[in-house]
Every structure is written in C-alpha cells, then in structure tokens.
C-alpha positions as CSV (number, residue, x, y, z in Angstrom):
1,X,91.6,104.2,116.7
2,X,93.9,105.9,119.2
3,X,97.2,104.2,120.5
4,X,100.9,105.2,121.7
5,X,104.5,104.5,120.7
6,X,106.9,102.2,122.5
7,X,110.2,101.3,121.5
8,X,110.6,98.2,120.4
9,X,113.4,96.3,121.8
10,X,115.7,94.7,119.7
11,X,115.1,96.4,116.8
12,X,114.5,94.6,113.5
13,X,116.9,94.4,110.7
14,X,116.4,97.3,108.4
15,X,115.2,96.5,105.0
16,X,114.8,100.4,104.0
17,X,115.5,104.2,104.5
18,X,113.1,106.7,104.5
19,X,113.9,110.2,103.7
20,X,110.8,112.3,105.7
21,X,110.3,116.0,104.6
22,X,111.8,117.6,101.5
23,X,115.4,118.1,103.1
24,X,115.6,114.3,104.2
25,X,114.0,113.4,100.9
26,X,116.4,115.1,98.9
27,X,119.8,113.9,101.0
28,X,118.5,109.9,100.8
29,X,118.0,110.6,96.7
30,X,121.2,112.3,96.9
31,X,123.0,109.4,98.8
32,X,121.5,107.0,96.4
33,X,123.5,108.8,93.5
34,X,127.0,108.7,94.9
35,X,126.0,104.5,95.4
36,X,128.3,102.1,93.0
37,X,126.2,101.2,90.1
38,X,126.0,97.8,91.1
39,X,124.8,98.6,94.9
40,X,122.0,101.1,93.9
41,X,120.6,98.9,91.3
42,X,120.0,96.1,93.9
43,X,117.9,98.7,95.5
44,X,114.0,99.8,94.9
45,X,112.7,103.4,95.5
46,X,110.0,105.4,95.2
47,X,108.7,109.1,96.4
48,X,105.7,111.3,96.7
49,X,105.5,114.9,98.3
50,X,106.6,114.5,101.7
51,X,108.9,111.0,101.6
52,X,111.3,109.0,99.7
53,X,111.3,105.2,100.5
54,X,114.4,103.3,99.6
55,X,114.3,99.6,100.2
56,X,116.4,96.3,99.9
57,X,119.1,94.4,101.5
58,X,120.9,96.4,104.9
59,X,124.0,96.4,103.4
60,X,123.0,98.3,100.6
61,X,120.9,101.0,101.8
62,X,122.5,104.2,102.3
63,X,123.0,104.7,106.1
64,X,123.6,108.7,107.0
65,X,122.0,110.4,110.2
66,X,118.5,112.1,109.1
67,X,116.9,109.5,107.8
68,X,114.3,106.7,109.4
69,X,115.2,102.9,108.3
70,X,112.0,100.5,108.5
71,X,111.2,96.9,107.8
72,X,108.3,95.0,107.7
73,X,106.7,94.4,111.1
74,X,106.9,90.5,111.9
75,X,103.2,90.0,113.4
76,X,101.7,92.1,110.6
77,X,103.9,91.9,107.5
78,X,101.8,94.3,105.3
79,X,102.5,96.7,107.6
80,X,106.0,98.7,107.8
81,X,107.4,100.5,110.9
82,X,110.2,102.1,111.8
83,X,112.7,99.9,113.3
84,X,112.9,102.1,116.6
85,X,109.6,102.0,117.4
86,X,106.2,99.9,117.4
87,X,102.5,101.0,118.3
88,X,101.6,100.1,121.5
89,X,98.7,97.6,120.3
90,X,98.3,94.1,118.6
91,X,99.8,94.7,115.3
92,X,97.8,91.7,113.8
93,X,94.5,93.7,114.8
94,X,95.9,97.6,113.9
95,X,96.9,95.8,110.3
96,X,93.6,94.7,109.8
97,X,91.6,97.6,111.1
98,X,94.3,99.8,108.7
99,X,93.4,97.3,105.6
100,X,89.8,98.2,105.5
101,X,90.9,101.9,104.7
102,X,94.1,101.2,102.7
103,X,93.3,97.8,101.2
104,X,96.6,98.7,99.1
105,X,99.3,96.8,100.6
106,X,101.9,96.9,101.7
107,X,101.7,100.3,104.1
108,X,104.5,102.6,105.8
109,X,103.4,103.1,109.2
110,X,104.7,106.4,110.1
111,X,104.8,108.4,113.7
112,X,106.0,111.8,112.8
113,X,104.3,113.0,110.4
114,X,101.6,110.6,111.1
115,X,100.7,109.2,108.1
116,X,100.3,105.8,106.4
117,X,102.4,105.5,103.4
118,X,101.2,103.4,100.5
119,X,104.2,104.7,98.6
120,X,106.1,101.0,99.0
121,X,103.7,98.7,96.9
122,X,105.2,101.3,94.3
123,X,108.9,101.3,94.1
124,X,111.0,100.7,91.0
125,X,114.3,99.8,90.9
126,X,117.1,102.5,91.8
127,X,118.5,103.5,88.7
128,X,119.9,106.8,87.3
C-alpha cells in the first residue's frame, strides 16, 4: 500500500514525545530525568533501538526542539501519528489494512524512518 503525507491542519493535541534515533532518544530520556518527581511519574515510556516514546497529559511531556509529539489519530484511534502530519488516505481503511500485519495495538505511525511502532502498547510508568 503506497500513499503520501499531508499536513494536517489543526494539529491535534499532543498526548506524547517521541525521541527518533539514538541522539533524540537519549535527550527525551534525558529531559525525562531533570522532570519533578511528581510530573514524570504521571508519565508512561518505553524504548527500543531506534525510538523512545513518552506519553501522557500535554502539560507534562517534556517539550524541547528535536523531538516528534504524536497522539492518537481521531478516525483510527489504534493508530498514532505525528501531530504535524497525516497520510494522505482514509485512516479508518490504512488502520485496518495495518491491523492484519500488526494485530498488536495500539501502533506509532512513523514517516521518517518509516516504520510502524508497536513500542506504545508497552510503556511503563516513568520512573527513575
């Protein structure tokens, strides 16, 4: 299945950060540490080789240029994009096409590296 990118206008709230690469990686865990106690604990995170995923409320997240933030996409929840950009295709039908791949759920939709991240279904909470 082949499609493009488009931005998508407005964006939607952010309900994570992803770190993409080891260097982005590495900064969002590192921005994660210098969090109050009480903040990072509210969030969830996980990582594997190539990405960190931080999720939770806006307010909390750690906002710092070089990382991505992503929510769920509102016409295909089990899917996550980042909140700058959409594919160019019904969601509902890219979802479900995705799902018979990666029935784990729910997915990180990523443009560059393209990937699909199964990484979220797996975060724990943020502690030290």
């Amino acid at each position: 299945m082949k499609w493009d990118w488009r931005p998508q206008d407005p964006p939607p709230p952010p309900q994570g950060a992803v770190g993409i690469g080891p260097q982005a990686s590495r900064a969002l865990l590192r921005a994660l540490e210098r969090l109050d106690d009480e903040v990072r604990e509210s969030l969830m995170l996980t990582a594997n080789a190539d990405v960190a995923v931080v999720t939770g409320a806006a307010a909390n997240l750690p906002w710092f240029e070089g990382v991505a933030y992503v929510a769920p996409c509102e016409q295909a929840p089990s899917l996550w994009l980042v909140t700058t950009q959409c594919p160019d295709l019904p969601l509902d039908l890219l979802q479900r096409q995705i799902a018979r791949r990666h029935p784990q759920a729910p997915l990180l939709l990523l443009r560059e590296p393209a990937q699909i991240v199964p990484c979220i279904a797996r975060c724990r909470p943020a502690r030290r």
